[in-house]
N, C-alpha and C positions, 0 to 999 in steps of 0.2 A: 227589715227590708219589706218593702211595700209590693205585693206582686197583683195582676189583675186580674178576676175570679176569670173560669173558662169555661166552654161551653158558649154556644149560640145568643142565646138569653140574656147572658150577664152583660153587654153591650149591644142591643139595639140598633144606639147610633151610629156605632161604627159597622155593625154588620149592614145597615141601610148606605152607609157611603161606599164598603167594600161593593153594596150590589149597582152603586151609580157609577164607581167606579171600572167593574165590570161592562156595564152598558157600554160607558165612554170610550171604552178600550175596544170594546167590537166595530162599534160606531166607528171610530178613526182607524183603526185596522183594514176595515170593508174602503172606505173614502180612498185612503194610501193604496190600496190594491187598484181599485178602478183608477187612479191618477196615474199610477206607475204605468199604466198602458195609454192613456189619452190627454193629461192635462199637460203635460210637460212636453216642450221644445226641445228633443234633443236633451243635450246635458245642462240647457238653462231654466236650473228650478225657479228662479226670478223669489217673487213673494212666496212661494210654496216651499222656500227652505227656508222659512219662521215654523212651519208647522209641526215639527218634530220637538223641538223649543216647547211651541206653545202648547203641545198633549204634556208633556214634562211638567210642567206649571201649572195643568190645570188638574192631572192627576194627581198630584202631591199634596197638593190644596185641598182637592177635594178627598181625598183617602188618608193622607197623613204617612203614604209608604214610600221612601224614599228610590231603594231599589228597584223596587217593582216600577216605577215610575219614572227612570230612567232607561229602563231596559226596553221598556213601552215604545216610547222614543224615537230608540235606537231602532226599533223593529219597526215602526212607522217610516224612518229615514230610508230605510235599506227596502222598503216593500215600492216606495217610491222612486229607488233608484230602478229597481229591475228586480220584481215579484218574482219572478224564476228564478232567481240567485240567492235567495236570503239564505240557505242554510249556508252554504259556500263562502259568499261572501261576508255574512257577519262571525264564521268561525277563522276567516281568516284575519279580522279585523280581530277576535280577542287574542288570538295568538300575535297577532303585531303590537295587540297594546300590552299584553303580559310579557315579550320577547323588548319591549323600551326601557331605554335604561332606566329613567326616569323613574317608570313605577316599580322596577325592580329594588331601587332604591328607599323608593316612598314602603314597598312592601316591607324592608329590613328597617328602616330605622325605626315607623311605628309599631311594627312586633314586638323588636326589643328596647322600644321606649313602653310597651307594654309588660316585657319580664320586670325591666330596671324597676318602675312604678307598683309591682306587684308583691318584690323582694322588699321594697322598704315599706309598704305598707304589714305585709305577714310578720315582719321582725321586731313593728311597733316605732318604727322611725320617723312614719307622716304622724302615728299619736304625739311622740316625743318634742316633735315639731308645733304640734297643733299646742299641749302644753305650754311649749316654750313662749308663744306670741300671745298667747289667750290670755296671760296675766298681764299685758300690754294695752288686752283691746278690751273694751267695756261697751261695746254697743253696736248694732249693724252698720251704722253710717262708717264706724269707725275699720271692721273689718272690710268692708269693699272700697276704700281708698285704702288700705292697706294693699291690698289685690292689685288695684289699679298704680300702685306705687311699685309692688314688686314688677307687675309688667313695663316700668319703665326703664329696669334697670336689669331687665333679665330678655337685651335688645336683640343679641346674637342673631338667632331665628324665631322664626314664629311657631314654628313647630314645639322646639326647646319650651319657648315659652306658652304654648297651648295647655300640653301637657303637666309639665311641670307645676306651674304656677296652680291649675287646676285641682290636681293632685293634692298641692301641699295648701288647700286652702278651704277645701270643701267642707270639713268638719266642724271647721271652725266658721262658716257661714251658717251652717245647719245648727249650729247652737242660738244662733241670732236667730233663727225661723227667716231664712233669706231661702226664696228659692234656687234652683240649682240652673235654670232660666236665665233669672239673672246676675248669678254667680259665669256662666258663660257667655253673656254676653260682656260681661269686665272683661274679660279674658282675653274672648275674640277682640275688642277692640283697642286691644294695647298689642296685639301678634302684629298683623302685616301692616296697621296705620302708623308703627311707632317704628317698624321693623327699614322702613322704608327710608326713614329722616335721619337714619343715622347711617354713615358711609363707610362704616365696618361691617355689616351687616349682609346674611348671604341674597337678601335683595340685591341690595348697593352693586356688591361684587359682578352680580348676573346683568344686572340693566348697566352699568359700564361699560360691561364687556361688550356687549349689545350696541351701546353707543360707538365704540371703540371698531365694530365691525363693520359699522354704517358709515366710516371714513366721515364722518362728525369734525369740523374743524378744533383740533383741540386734541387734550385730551381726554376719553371719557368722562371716568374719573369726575378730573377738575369740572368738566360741566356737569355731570350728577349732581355735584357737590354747590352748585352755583342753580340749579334747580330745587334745591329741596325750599329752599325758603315759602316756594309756588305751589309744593304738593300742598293744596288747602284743603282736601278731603282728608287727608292725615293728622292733621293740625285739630281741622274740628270735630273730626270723631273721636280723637284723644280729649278733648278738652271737652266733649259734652257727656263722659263716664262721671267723674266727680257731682256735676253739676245734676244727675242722673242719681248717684249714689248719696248726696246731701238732700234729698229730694225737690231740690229747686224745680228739675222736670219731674212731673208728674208721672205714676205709672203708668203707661199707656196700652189699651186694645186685650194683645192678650198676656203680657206681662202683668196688667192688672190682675188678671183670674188665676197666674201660676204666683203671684206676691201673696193673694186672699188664701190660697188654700197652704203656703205655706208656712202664713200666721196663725190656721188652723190648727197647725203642728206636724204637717204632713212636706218639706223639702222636695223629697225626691217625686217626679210624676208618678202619678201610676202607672203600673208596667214596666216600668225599667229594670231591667237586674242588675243592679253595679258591683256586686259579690266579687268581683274577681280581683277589682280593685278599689274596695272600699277596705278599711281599717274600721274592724269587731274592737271594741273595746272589751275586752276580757278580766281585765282588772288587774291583771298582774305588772310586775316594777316594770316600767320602761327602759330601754335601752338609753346609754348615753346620746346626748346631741348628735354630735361629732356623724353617728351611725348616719343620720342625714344629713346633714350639711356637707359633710366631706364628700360622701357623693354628687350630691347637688354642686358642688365645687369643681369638681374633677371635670364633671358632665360639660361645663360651662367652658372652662379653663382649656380643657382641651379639642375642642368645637371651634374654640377661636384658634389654636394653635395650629392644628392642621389644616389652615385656610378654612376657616368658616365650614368645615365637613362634620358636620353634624350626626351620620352616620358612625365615624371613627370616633367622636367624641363619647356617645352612647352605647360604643364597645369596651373604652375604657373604663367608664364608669363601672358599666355592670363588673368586669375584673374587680375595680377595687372594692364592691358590693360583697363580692365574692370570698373575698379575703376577709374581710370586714365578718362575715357570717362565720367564717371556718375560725377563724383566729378566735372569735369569742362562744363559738360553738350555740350560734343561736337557733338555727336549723339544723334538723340531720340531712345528712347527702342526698338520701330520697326526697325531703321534704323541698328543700334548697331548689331543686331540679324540676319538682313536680310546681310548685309554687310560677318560676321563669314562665312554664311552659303554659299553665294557666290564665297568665298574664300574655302571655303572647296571644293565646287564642280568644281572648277578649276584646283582641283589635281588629277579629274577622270580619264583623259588620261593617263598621267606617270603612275597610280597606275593601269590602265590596262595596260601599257606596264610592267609593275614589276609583276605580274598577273600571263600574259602570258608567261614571262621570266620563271618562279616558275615551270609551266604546262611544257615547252620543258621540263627543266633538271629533272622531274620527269621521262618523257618518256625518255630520254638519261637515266637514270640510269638504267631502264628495259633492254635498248639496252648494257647496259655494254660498254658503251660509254668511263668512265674516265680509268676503271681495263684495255680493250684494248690498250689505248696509252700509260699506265705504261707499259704492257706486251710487247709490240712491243721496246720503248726505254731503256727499261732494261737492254739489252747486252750492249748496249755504256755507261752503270753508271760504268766507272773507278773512281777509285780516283781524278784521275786528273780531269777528263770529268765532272765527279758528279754535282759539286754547275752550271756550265753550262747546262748539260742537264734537271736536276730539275727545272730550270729559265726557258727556253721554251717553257719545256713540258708542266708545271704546268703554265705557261701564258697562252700557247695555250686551255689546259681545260678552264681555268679560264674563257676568253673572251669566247670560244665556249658555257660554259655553263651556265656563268651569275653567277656561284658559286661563294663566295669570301672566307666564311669563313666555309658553310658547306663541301665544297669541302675537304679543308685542315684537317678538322675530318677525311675522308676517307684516304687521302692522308701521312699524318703524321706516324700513326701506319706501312707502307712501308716502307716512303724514311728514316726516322731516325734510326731504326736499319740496315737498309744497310748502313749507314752511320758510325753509331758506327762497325760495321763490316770491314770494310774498313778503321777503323783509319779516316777518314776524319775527318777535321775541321767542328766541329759542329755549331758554331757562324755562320760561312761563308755558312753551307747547311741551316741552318735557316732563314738564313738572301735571301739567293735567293728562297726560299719558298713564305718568306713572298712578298718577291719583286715581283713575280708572283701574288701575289693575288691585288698587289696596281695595278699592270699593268692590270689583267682583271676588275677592279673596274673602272679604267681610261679610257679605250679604250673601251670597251663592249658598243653598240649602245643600249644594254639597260639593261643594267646594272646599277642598285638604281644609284651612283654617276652620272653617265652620264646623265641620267633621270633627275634628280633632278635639277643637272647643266642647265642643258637647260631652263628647266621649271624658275626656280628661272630668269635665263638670257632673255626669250622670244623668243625661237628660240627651232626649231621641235628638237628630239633627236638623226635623223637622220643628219640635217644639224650640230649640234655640234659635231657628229661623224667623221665624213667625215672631216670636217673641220680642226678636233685638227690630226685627223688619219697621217697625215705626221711627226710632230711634237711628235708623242708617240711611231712612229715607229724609230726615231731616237734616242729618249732615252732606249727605248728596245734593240736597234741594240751596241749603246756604253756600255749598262749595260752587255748584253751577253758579249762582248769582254773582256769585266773588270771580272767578274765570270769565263772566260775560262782563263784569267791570275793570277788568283790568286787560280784557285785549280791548276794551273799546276806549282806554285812559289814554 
């Protein structure tokens, strides 16, 4: 394990960006305080609710600290609302976003998609696994279309398949010298672009119901399902992994510099600690197959069984982990227990990045953050223009605000009756809706899939940002072209 020296000295660079980042933070701090008493109308932040966004984006970039960077933010938004309120009002905003079901939810299933991930690594079951396909795969091309192939068939959720597919692959990309970069960005882009196209799927499920609630002529469903052909940003960011992993595209920006130092011999970045769930080769006989797969089965098998609930499916698993451990006696009861719980707490970081995420778009929503850039792109919603500017727009929200699916509750009730309004092709506006929500699900530096991907992969949530970021802006930039040619056909 690679760790990075400490002390002042041993990083320069980064102590010179923590102190710009510093400045930056006083600087927009001071700004948001004098605005919160003189710039703002009333409760119409107009352009001034980009701002909280746009410190997010530029402290991230420029420090490389994800939380700290949201919180920034969040504390900019709230100083803007009413400077005499922050303590009040932003501790009642963390207790409303840790009191939502949602992240209540998100908090249990990535914990214990952390035990499960920890138990089959400590027992030798990701080695037995990695074994198992390494005498299959002879070359890096050939393990990240493996990757990119598991992800196509492990559609259920994107989370399932974050973690998962990460976990059981990483070892066996580190033997190829692939960094861990872009071992997450395969990842991340086979989760919610592939997750999406398929109407089994706890997308499918959510954005029906969705449709279904917005008295949509029809039935959901049946139009999801008459949409997907349209989601073209799922299409092409599936289909530009391989052509990525064959090296047809070229490494680009700074995957190029995380590919160079992992040809070095060096995978994981520096500074990462993945200890918690990485698999020590020890050398001792590995457990049979079955040890993994049969969980990995279960995980799957029953995620779909109880409606797509991926929560209850990653409860059973870990049960039959458990039995699986005792029945062949491969942990002691301490060890068994201490192991889970190791694993759980190695999902604290991401679940404070998805937290924190939760806290921004609370405050963007005070700021009337999403109703202003509907308001503002609303003259250009032609027919023609429409499934184009809906794609953008609704990317642009999406990555700004980390929303994937609450967003589109707001957004839906707007763009579909303008759309029925206008005669537009409704498959095709549905279909660049949903494409927007895969693309902030993709791209967002911390947004759950992005999060997840890293974590599961071993590398920060900002370097698998930055990393895939050239590669997601090109499938966004082809998908728009394709939406502004087919509402104008």
């Amino acid at each position: 394990m690679t760790h990075s020296p400490s002390g002042p000295t041993a990083h320069p660079q980064s102590f010179g960006s923590a102190t710009k980042g510093g400045l930056l933070f006083l600087g927009v701090v001071l700004i948001a305080s004098l605005g919160g008493f003189a710039l703002f109308d009333g409760d119409d932040y107009g352009i001034y609710s980009l701002l909280p966004t746009a410190v997010v984006l530029g402290m991230a970039i420029l420090t490389r600290r994800t939380i700290e960077s949201l919180l920034t933010g969040a504390l900019v938004g709230l100083l803007m609302i009413d400077p005499t309120t922050v303590v009040s009002q932003g501790s009642d905003i963390l207790l409303t976003v840790l009191g939502n079901d949602t992240v209540t939810w998100i908090i249990l299933v990535c914990g214990l998609f952390g035990s499960l991930i920890a138990l089959l690594v400590k027992t030798g079951g990701v080695l037995s696994f990695g074994d198992a396909v390494t005498r299959r795969i002879h070359g890096r091309r050939q393990s990240l279309l493996t990757t990119w192939v598991l992800g196509l068939i492990i559609f259920v959720d994107d989370y399932l398949n974050a973690l998962t597919i990460s976990a059981s692959m990483k070892k066996i990309t580190d033997r190829f010298n692939i960094s861990r970069e872009k071992l997450a960005y395969v990842v991340d882009s086979t989760a919610a672009p592939i997750c999406i196209l398929v109407p089994f799927s706890t997308w499918a499920v959510f954005f029906a119901g969705l449709l279904e609630e917005n008295d949509i002529a029809g039935n959901g469903m049946r139009l999801y399902i008459e949409a997907i052909p349209f989601m073209f940003y799922a299409w092409v960011a599936a289909a530009l992994v391989p052509l990525v992993a064959l090296g047809w595209i070229p490494d680009l920006g700074p995957m190029k510099t995380a590919e160079a130092r992992a040809a070095a011999g060096q995978p994981i970045p520096t500074g990462v600690d993945d200890n918690a769930l990485e698999a020590a080769d020890d050398g001792r006989k590995r457990p049979h197959l079955l040890n993994f797969l049969l969980p990995i089965v279960t995980l799957v098998f029953f995620t779909w069984y109880y409606d797509i609930d991926i929560l209850r499916g990653v409860i059973v698993a870990l049960a039959v982990t458990l039995v699986l451990i005792g029945v062949q006696r491969l942990l002691s009861f301490h060890d068994t227990f201490d192991t889970a719980l190791d694993g759980f707490k190695a999902m604290i970081m991401p679940l404070g990045t998805l937290v924190a995420g939760f806290a921004l778009k609370e405050v963007n929503d005070v700021l009337g953050l999403t109703d202003y850039v509907i308001a503002t792109v609303q003259p250009l919603m032609t027919p023609g223009m429409l499934p184009a500017v809906v794609f953008v727009t609704m990317a642009f929200l999406a990555f700004a605000t980390a929303s994937f699916w609450g967003l589109f509750a707001v957004a839906l009730p707007i763009v579909l009756p303008l759309a029925a309004s206008m005669d537009a092709h409704m498959p095709l506006v549905i279909g660049a809706l949903i494409s927007a929500s895969a693309f902030g699900s993709h791209a967002c530096f911390y947004g759950d899939s992005t999060v997840l991907s890293a974590q599961g992969s071993g590398c920060t949530p900002m370097a698998h940002a930055l990393t895939q970021l050239p590669y997601v802006l090109i499938a966004a930039g082809i998908s728009a072209a394709i939406f502004l040619l087919a509402g104008l056909l």
